[in-house]
SEDOMI-265866 format. One record per atom (N, C-alpha, C): chain; x negated, y negated, z negated; residue in one letter; atom name. Coordinates in steps of 0.2 Angstrom, whole numbers. Example, Ala and Ser with C-alpha at 12.3 -4.5 7.8 and 13.67 -1.06 7.14 Angstrom:
2
@c: A | xx: -66 | yy: 28 | zz: -39 | r: A | a: N
@c: A | xx: -62 | yy: 22 | zz: -39 | r: A | a: CA
@c: A | xx: -66 | yy: 16 | zz: -39 | r: A | a: C
@c: A | xx: -64 | yy: 11 | zz: -35 | r: S | a: N
@c: A | xx: -68 | yy: 5 | zz: -36 | r: S | a: CA
@c: A | xx: -64 | yy: 0 | zz: -39 | r: S | a: C
# end
This chain:
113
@c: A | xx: -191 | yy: 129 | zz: -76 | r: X | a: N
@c: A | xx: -189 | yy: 126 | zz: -70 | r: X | a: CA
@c: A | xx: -192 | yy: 119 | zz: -70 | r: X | a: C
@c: A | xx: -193 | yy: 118 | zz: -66 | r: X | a: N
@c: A | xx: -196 | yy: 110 | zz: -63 | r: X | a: CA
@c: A | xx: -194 | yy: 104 | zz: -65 | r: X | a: C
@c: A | xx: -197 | yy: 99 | zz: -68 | r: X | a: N
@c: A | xx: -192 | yy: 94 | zz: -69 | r: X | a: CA
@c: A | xx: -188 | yy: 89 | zz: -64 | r: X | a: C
@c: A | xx: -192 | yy: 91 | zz: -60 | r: X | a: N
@c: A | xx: -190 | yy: 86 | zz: -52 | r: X | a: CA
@c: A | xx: -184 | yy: 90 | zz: -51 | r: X | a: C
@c: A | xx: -185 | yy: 98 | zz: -48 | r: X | a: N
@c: A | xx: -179 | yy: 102 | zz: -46 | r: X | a: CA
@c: A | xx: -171 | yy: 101 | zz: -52 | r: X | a: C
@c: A | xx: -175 | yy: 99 | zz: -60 | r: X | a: N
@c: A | xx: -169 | yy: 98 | zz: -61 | r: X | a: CA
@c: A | xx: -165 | yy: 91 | zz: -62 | r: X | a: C
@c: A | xx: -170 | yy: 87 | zz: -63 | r: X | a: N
@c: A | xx: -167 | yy: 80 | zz: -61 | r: X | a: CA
@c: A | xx: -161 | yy: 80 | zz: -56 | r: X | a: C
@c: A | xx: -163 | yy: 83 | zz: -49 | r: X | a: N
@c: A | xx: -161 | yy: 82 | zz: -43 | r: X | a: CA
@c: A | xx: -156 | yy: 88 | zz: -43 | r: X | a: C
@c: A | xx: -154 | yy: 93 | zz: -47 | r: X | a: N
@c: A | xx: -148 | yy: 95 | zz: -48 | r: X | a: CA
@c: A | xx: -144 | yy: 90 | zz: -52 | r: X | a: C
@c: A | xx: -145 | yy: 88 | zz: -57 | r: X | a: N
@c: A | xx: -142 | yy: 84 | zz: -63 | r: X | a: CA
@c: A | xx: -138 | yy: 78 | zz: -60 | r: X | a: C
@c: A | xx: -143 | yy: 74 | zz: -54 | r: X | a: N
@c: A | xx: -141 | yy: 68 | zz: -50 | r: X | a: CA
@c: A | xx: -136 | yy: 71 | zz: -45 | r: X | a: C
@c: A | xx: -136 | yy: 77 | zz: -41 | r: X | a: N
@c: A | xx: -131 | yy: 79 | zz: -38 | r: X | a: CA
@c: A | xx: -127 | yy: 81 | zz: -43 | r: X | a: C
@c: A | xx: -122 | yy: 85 | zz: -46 | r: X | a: N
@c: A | xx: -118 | yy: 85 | zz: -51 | r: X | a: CA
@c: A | xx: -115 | yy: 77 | zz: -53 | r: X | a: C
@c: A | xx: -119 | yy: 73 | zz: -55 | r: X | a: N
@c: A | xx: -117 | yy: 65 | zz: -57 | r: X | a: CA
@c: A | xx: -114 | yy: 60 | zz: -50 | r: X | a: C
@c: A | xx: -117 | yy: 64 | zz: -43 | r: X | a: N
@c: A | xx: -114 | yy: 61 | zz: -39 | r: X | a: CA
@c: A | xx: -107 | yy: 64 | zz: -35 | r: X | a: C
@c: A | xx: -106 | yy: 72 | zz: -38 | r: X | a: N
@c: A | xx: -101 | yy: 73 | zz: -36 | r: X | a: CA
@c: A | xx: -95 | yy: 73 | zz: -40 | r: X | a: C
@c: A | xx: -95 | yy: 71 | zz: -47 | r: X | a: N
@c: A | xx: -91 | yy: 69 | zz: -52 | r: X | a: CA
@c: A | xx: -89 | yy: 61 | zz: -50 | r: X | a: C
@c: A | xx: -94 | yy: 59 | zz: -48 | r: X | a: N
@c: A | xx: -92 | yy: 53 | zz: -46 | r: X | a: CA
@c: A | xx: -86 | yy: 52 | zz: -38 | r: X | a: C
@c: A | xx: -90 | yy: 57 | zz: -35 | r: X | a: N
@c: A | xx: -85 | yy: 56 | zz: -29 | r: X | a: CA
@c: A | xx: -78 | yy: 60 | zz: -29 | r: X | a: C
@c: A | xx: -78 | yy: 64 | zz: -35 | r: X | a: N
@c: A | xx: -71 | yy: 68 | zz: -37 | r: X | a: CA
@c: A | xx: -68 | yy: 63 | zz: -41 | r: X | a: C
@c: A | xx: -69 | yy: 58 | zz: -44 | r: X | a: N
@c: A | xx: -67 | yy: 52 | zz: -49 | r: X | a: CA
@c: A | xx: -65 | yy: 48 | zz: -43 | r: X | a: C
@c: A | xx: -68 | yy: 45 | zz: -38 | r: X | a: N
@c: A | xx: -64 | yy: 41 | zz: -34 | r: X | a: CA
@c: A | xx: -59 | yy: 44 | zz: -29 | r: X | a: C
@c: A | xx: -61 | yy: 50 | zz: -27 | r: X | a: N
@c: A | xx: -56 | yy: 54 | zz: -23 | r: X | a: CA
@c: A | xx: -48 | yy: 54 | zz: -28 | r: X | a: C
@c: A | xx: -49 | yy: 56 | zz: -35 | r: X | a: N
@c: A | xx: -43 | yy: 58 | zz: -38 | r: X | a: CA
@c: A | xx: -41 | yy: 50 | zz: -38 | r: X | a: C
@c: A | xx: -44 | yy: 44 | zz: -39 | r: X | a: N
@c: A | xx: -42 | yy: 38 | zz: -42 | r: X | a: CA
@c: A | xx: -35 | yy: 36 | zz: -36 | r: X | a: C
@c: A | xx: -29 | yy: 35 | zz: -41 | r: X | a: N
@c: A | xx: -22 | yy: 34 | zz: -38 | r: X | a: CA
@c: A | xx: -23 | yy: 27 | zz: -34 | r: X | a: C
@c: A | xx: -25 | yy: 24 | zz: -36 | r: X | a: N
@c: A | xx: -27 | yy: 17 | zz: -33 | r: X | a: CA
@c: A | xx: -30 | yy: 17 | zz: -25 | r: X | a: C
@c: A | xx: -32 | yy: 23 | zz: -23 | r: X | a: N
@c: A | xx: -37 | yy: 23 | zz: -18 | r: X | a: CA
@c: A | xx: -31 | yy: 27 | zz: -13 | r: X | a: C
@c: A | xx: -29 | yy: 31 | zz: -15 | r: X | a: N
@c: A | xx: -24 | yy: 36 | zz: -12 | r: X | a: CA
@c: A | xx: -16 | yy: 29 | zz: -11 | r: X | a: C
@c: A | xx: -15 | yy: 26 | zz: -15 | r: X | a: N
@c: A | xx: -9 | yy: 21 | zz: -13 | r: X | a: CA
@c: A | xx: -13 | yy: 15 | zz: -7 | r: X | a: C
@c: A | xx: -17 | yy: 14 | zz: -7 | r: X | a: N
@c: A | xx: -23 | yy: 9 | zz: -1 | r: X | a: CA
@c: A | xx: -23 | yy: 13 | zz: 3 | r: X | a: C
@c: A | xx: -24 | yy: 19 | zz: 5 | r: X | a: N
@c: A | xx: -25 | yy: 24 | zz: 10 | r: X | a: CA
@c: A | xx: -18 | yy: 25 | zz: 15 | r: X | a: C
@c: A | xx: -11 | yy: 28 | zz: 10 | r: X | a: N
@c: A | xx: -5 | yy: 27 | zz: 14 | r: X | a: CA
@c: A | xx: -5 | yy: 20 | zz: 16 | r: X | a: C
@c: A | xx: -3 | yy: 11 | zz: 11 | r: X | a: N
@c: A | xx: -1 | yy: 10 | zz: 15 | r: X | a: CA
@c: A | xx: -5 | yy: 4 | zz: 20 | r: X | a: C
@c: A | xx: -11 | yy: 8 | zz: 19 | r: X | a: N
@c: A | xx: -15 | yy: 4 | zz: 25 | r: X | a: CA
@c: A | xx: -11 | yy: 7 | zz: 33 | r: X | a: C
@c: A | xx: -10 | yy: 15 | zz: 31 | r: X | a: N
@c: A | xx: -8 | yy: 18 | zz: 36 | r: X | a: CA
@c: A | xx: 1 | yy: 17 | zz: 39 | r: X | a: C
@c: A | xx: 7 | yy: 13 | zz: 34 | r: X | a: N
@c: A | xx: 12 | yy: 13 | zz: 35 | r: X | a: CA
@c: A | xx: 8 | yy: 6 | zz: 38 | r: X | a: C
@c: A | xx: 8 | yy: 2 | zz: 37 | r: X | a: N
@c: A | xx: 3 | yy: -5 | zz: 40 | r: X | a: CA
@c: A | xx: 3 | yy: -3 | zz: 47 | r: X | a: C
@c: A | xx: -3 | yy: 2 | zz: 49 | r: X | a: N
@c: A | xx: -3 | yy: 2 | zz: 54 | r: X | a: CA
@c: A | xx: 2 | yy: 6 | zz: 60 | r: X | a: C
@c: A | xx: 5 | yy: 8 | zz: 56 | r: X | a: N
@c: A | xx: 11 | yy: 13 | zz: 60 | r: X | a: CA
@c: A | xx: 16 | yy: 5 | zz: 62 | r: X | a: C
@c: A | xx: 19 | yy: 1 | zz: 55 | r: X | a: N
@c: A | xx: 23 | yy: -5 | zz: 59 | r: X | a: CA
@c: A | xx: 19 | yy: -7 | zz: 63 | r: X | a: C
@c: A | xx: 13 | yy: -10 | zz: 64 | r: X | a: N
@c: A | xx: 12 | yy: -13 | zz: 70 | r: X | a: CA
@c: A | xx: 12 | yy: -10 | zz: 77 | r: X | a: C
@c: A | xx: 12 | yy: -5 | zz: 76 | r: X | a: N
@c: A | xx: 12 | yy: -2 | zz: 82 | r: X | a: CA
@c: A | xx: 19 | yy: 1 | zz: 83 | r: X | a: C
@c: A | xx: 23 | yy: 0 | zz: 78 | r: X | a: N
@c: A | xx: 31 | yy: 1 | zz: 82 | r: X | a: CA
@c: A | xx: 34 | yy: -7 | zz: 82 | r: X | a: C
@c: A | xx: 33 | yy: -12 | zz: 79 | r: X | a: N
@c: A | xx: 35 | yy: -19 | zz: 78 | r: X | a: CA
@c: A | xx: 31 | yy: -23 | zz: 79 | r: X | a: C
@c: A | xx: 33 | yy: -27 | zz: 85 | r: X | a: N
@c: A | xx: 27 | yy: -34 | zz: 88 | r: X | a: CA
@c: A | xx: 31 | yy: -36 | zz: 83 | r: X | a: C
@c: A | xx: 25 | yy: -40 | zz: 80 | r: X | a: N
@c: A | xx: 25 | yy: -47 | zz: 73 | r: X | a: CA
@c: A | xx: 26 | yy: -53 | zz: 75 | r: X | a: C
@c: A | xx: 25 | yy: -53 | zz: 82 | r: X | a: N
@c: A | xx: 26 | yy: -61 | zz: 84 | r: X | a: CA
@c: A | xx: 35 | yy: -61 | zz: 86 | r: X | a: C
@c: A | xx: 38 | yy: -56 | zz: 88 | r: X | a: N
@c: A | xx: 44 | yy: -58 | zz: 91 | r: X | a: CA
@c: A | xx: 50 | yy: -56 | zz: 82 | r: X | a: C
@c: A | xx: 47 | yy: -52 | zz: 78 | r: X | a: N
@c: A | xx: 48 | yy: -55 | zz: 72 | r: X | a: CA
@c: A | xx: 49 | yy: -60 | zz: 69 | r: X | a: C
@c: A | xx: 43 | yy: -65 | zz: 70 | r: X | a: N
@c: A | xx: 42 | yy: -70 | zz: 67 | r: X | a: CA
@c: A | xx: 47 | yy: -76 | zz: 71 | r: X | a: C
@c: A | xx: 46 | yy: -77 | zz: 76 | r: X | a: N
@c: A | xx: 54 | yy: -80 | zz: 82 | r: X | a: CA
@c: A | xx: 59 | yy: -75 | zz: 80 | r: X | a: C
@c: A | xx: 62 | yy: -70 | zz: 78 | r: X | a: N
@c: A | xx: 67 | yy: -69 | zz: 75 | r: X | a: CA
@c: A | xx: 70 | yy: -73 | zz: 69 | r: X | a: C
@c: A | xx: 65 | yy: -74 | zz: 64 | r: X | a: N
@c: A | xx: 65 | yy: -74 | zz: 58 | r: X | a: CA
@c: A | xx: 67 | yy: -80 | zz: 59 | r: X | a: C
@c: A | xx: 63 | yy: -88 | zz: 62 | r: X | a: N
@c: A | xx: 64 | yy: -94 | zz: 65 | r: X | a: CA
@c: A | xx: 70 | yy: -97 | zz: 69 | r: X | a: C
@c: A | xx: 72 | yy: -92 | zz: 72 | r: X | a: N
@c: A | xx: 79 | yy: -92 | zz: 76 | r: X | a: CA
@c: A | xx: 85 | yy: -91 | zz: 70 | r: X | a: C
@c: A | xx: 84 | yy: -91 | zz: 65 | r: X | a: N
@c: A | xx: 89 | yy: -89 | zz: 62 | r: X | a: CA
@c: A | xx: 89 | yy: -93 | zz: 56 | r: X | a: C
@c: A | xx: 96 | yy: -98 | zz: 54 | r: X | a: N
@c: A | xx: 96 | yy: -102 | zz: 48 | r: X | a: CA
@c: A | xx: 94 | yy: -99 | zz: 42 | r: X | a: C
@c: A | xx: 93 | yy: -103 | zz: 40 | r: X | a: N
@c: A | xx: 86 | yy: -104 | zz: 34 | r: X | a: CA
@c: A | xx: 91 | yy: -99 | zz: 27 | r: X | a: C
@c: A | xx: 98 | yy: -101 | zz: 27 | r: X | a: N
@c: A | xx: 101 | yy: -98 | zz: 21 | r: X | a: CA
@c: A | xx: 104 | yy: -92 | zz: 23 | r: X | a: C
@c: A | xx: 101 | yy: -88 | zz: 29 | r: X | a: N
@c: A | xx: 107 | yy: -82 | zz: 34 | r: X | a: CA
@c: A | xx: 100 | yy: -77 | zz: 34 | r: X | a: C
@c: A | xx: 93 | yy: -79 | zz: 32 | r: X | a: N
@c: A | xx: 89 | yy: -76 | zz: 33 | r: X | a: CA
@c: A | xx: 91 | yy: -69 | zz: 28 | r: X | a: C
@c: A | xx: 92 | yy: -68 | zz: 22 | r: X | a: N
@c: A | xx: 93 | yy: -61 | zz: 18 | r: X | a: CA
@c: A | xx: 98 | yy: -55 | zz: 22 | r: X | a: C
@c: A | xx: 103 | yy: -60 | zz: 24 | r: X | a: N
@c: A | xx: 108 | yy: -54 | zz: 29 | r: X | a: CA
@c: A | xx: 107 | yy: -53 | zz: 33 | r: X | a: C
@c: A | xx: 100 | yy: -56 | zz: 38 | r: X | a: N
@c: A | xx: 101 | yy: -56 | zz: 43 | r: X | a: CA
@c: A | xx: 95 | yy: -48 | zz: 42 | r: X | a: C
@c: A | xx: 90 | yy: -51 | zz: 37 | r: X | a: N
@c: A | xx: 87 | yy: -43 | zz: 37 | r: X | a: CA
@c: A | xx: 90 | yy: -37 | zz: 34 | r: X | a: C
@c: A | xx: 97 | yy: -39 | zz: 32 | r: X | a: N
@c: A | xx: 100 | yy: -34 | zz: 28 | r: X | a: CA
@c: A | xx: 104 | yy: -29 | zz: 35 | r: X | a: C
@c: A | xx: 104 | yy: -33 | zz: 37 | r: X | a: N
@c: A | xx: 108 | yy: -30 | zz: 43 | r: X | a: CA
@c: A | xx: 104 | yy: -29 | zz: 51 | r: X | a: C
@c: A | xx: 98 | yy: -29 | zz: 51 | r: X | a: N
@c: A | xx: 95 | yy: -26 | zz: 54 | r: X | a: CA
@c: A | xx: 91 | yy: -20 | zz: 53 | r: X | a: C
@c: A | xx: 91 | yy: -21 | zz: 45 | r: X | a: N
@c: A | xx: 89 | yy: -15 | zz: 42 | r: X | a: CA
@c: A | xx: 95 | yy: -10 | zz: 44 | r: X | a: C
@c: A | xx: 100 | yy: -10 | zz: 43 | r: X | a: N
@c: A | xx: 106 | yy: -7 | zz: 41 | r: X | a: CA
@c: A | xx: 105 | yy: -4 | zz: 51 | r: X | a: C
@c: A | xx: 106 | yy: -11 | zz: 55 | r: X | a: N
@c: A | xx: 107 | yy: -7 | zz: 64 | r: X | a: CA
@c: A | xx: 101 | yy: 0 | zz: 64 | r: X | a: C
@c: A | xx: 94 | yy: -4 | zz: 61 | r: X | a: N
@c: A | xx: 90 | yy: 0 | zz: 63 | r: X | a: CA
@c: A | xx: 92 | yy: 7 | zz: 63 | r: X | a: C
@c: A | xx: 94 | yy: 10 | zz: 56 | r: X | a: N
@c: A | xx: 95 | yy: 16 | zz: 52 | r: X | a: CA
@c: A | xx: 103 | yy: 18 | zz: 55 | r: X | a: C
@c: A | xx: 105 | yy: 14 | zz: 58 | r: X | a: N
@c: A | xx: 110 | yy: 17 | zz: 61 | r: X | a: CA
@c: A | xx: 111 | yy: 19 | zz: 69 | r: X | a: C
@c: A | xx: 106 | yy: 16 | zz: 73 | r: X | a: N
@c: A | xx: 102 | yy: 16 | zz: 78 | r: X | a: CA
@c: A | xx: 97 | yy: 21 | zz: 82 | r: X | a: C
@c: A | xx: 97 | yy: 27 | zz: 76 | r: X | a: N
@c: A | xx: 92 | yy: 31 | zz: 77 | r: X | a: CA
@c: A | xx: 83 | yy: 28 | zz: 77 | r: X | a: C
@c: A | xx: 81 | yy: 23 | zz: 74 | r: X | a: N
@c: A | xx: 76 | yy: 20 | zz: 71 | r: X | a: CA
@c: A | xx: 74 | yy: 23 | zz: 64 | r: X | a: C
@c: A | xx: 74 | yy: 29 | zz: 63 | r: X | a: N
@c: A | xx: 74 | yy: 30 | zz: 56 | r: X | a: CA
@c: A | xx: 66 | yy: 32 | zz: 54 | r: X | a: C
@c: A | xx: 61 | yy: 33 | zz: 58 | r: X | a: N
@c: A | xx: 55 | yy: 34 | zz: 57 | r: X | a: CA
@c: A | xx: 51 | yy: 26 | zz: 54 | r: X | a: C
@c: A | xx: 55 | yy: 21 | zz: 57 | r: X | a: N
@c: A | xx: 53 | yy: 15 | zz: 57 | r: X | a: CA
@c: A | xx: 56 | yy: 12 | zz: 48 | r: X | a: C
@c: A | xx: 60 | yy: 15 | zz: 47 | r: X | a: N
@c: A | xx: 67 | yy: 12 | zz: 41 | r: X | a: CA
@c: A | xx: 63 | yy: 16 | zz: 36 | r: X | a: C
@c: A | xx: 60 | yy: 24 | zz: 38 | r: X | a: N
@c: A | xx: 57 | yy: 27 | zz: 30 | r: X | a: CA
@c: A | xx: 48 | yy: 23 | zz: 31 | r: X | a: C
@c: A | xx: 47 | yy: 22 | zz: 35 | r: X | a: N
@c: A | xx: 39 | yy: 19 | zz: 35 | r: X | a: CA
@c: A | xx: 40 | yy: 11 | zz: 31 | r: X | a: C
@c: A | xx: 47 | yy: 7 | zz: 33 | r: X | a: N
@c: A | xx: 45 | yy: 3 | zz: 29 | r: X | a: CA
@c: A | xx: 48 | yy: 4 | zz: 21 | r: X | a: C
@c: A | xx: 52 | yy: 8 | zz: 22 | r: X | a: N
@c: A | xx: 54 | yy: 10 | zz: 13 | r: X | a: CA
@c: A | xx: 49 | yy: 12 | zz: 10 | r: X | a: C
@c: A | xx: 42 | yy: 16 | zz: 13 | r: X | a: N
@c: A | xx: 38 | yy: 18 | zz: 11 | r: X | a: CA
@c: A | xx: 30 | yy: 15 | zz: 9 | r: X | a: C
@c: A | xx: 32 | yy: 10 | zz: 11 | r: X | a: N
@c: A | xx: 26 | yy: 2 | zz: 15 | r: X | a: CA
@c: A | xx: 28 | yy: -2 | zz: 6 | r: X | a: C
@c: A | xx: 35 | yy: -1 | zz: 6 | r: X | a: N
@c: A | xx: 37 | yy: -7 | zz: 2 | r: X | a: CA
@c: A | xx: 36 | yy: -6 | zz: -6 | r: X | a: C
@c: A | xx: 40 | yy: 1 | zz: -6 | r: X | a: N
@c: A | xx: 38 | yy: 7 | zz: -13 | r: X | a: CA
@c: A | xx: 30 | yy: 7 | zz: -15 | r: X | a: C
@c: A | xx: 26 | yy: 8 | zz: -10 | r: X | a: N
@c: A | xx: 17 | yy: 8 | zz: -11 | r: X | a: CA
@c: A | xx: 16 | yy: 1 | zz: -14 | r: X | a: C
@c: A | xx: 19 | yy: -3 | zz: -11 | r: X | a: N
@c: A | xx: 16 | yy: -9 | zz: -12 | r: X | a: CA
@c: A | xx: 18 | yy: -11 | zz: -18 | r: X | a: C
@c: A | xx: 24 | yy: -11 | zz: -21 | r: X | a: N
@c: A | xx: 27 | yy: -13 | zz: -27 | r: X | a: CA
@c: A | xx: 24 | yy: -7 | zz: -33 | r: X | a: C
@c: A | xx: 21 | yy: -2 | zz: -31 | r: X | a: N
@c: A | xx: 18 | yy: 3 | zz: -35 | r: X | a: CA
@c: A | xx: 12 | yy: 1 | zz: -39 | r: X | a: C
@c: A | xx: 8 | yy: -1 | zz: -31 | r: X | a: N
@c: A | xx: 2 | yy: -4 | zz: -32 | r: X | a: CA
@c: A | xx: 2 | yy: -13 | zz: -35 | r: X | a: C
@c: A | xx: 5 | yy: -16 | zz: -35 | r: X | a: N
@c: A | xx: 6 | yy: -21 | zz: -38 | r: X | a: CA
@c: A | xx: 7 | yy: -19 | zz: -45 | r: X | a: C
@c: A | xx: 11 | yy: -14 | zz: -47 | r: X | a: N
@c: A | xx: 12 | yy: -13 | zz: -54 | r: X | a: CA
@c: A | xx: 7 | yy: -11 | zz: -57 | r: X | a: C
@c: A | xx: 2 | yy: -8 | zz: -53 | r: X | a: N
@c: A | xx: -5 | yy: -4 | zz: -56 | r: X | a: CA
@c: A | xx: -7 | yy: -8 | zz: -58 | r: X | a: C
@c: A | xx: -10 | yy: -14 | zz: -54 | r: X | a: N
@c: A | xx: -12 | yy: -18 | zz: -54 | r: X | a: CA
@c: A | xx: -9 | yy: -24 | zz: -60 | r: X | a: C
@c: A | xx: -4 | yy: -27 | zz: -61 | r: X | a: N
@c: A | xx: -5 | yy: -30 | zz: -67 | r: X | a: CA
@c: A | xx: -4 | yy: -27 | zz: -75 | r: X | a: C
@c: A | xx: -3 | yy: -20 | zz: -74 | r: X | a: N
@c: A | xx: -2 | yy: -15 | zz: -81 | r: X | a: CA
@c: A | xx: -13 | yy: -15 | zz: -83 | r: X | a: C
@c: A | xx: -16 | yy: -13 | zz: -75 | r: X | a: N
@c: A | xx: -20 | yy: -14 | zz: -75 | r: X | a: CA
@c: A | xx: -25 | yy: -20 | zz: -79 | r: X | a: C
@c: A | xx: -22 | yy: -25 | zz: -77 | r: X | a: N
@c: A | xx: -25 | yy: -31 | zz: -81 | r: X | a: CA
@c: A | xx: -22 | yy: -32 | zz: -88 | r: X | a: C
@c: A | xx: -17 | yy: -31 | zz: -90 | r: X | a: N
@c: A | xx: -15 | yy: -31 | zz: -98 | r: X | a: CA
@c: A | xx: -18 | yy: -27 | zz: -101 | r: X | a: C
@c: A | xx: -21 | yy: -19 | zz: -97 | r: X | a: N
@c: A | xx: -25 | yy: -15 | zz: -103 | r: X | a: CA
@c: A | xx: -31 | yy: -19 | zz: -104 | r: X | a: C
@c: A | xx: -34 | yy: -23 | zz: -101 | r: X | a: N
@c: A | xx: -40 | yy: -24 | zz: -100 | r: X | a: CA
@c: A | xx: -39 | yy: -31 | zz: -107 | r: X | a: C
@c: A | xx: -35 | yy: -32 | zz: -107 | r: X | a: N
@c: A | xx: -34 | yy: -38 | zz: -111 | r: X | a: CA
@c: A | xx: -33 | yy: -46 | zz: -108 | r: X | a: C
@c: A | xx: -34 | yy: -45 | zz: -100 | r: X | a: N
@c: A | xx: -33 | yy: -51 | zz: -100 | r: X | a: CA
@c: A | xx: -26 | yy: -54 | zz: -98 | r: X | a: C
@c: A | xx: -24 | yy: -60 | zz: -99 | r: X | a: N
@c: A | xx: -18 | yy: -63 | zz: -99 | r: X | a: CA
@c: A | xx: -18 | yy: -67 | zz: -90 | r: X | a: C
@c: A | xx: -12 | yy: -65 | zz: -90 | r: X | a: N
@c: A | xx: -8 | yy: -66 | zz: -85 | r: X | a: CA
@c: A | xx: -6 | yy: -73 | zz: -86 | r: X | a: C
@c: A | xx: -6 | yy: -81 | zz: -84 | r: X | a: N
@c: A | xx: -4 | yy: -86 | zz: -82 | r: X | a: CA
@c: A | xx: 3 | yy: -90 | zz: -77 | r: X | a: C
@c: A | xx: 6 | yy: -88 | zz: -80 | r: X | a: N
@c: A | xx: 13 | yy: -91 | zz: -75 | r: X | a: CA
@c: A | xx: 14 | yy: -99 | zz: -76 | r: X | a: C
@c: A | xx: 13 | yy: -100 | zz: -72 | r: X | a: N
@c: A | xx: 15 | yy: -109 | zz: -72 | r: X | a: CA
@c: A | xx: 23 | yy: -111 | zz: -72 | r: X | a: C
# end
């Protein structure tokens, strides 16, 4: 066999091991959903009449107030919206957890002020 023709199997083989290693990587797959719960809220929830919601309401009533808007929604028949962000929120505390177990293996320290 050729040494070019096997080189050029060899480097195919090391390039699709590599693209099997990113595809499985859970890190890439948790980025993938919730990029896409991201974009599903925005396009069921303007951010701006949010944020004037959030604003309209005293500073110590803000936790009930989203405790109980959560609660209208899922009682409201809004429930595609109520699993996307339970879904949005699960990813993201997932992904945050990868992320700092991730830096403990590696040895480095974590700094809290």
């Amino acid at each position: 066999m050729d040494t070019k023709i096997m080189q050029k199997q060899i480097m195919r083989r090391v390039y699709y091991s590599y693209l099997i290693s990113i595809g499985t990587h859970s890190m890439l797959w948790r980025g993938v959903f919730l990029g896409a719960t991201a974009v599903l809220l925005a396009k069921w929830l303007h951010v701006a009449s949010i944020f004037n919601n959030f604003l309209s309401v005293p500073v110590g009533a803000v936790p009930k107030y989203v405790a109980n808007s959560f609660v209208n929604a899922a009682t409201h028949g809004e429930i595609m919206t109520v699993v996307t962000i339970v879904a949005s929120g699960i990813i993201a505390l997932s992904s945050g957890f990868q992320i700092v177990r991730s830096l403990n293996w590696r040895g480095a320290s974590i700094q809290v002020a």
